[in-house]
N, C-alpha and C positions, 0 to 999 in steps of 0.2 A: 256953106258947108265945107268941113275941111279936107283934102282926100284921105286926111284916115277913115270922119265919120260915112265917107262916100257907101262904104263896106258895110250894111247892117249887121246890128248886133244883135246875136239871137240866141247868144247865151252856149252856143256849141263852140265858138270860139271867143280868145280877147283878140279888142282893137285897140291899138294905141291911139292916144290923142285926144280919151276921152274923161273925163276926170272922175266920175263916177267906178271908172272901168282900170285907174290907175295900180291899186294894189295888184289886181292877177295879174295885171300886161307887167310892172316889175316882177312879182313871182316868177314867169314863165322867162323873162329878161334875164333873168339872174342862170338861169339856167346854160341857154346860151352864151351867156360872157363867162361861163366856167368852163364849158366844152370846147368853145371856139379855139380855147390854145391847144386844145387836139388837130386841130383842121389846116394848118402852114402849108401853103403850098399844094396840097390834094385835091382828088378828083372826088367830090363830095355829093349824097345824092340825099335829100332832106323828102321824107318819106310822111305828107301830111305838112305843108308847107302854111294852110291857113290862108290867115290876112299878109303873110309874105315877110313880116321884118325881121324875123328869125335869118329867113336864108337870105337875107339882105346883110344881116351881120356876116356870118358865114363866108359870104362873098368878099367882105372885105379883106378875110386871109388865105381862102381858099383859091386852087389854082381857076376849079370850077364848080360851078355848084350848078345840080338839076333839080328844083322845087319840083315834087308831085302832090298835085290837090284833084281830088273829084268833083269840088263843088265848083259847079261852074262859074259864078257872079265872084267868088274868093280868085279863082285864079285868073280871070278877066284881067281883077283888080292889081290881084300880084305883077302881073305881068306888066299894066301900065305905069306902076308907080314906081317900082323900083329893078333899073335899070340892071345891075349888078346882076344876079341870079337869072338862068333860062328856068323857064315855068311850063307844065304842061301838064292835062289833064291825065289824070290814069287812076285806077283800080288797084289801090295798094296789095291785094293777095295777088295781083297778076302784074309784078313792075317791066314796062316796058325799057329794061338794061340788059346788056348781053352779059352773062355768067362771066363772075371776074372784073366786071365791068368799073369799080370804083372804089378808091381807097379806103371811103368811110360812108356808111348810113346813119346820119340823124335822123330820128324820132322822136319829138317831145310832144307828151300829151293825145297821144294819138292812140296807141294801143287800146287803152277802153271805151275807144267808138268803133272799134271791132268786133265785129263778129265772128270771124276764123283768125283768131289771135297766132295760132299753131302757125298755117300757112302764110301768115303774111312773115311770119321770124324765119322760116325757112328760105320763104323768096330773101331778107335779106341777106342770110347767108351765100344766099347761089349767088346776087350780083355782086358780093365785096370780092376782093382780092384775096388768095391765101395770105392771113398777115393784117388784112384791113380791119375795121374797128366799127363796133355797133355802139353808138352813142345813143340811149331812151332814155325816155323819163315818164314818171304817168303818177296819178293821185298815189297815196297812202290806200287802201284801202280800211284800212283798220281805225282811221282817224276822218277820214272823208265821210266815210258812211259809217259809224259806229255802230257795230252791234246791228246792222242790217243783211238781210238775204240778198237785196238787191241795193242798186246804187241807188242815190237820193238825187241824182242829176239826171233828167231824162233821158240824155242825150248819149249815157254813156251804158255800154251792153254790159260788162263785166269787171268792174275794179279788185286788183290782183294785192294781195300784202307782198312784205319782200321776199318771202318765200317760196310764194305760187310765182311770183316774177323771174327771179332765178332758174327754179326751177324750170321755165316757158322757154327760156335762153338759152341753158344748158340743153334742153330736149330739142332744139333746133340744130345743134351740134357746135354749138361757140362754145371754146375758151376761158382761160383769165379773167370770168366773171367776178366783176367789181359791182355792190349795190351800195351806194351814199345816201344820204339822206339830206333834204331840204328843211332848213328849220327858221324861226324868227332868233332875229340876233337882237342886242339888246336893247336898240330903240325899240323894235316893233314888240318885243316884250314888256316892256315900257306903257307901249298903246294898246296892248290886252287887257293889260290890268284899265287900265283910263275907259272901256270902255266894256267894263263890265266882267271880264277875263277872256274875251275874242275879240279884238277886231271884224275877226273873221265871221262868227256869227252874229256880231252887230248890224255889217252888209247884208247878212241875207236876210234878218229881219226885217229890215226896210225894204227888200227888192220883193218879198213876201205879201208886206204890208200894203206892198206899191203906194205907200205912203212919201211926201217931200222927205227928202236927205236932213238930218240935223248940221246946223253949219260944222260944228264942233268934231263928228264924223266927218263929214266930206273935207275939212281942210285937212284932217290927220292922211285920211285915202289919198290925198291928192301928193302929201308930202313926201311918201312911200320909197325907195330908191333901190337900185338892185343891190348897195350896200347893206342894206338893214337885213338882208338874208344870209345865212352859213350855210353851207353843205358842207357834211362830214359824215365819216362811219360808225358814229354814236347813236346811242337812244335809235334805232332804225324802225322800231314799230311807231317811234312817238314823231314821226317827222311829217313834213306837211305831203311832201312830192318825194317821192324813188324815185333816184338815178342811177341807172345801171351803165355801165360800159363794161364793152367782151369784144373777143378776138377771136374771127373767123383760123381756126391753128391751119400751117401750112401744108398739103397736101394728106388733105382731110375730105375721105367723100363724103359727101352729101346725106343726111340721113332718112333709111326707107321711107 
């Protein structure tokens, strides 16, 4: 076993290292290598850390980075494997950093395993910097769960379009609200069409079926790279993943 698969997969997070598991873990990859050149130098606090390679990139530009995971076996792991990032358990609505306390908050993919979405955007305003930078990212909802009341992923409480998203970030009292969009660039467009017009729901059909992988799928998943994805501020309802970044404005109270 290799220490990525050490980390069970349970469907609320990805792991790298896994071939079946390749397409998210570059999705949510791709995400990070766009933000990261936000992060040079900074006191950086990754809010929902996971299996840890996120704040592992992070680390390699940032001055420091503080992984916060709740799961206990996730941050065990973080913590053993990669040296870079301090790890530590905490309560996203309740971050253990003193107000002001860091230049920039990451959060990717974390927002819709919230339950007090409200308070935990608040808390990230209290501990950024007047000036510091709120980097998220979270599903589509409009494209994730079509045309549903509730989310199609168990694990997730509330997925937001980019408008309920904005909105959520503005009402916490940020700034220079930026929302982009995650899309397939034109290989993975490529292997939509190849496999029926999704990739994407080709995977779940099989993880559904709990049926064997077809070779022909798993070699495409496997081949997947954080190049094959764009973000940009086009099509925004039609995108896979919303990324938002905003800025805590300087000498701005905190709101009631």
């Amino acid at each position: 076993m290799t220490p990525e698969q050490a980390l069970p997969l349970t469907g609320e997070r990805t792991v790298p290292g896994i071939p079946e598991e390749n397409y998210w873990f570059r999705r949510h990859e791709a995400v990070y290598a766009a933000l990261r050149d936000r992060c040079p130098g900074a006191v950086v606090l990754e809010a929902g850390s996971g299996e840890g390679y996120g704040a592992a990139l992070l680390a390699e530009v940032a001055a420091a980075v503080l992984a916060l995971e709740l799961d206990a076996a996730a941050a065990t792991h973080a913590a053993r494997r990669y040296p870079g990032p301090a790890v530590a358990r905490a309560n996203l609505v309740a971050l253990p950093v003193r107000d002001g306390g860091c230049d920039a908050v990451v959060s990717l993919q974390v927002i819709e395993h919230l339950w007090d979405q409200e308070r935990f955007l608040r808390e990230c305003h209290r501990v950024l910097r007047p000036g510091g930078h709120l980097l998220l990212s979270t599903p589509n909802r409009l494209t994730f769960s079509p045309g549903r009341d509730t989310p199609l992923n168990p694990f997730h409480t509330r997925e937001l379009s980019a408008a309920e998203l904005a909105g959520l970030v503005r009402g916490a009292g940020f700034a220079d609200v930026e929302v982009r969009g995650l899309h397939h660039g034109p290989r993975l467009r490529e292997l939509d069409a190849r496999h029926g017009g999704s990739i994407v729901h080709a995977q779940v059909a099989v993880a559904l079926a709990g049926g064997t992988w077809p070779a022909a799928l798993l070699a495409d998943v496997e081949s997947v790279g954080v190049a094959d994805f764009v973000l940009h501020g086009a099509q925004i309802d039609t995108c896979l993943d919303l990324v938002v970044t905003a800025r805590r404005p300087p000498s701005v109270a905190l709101p009631a």
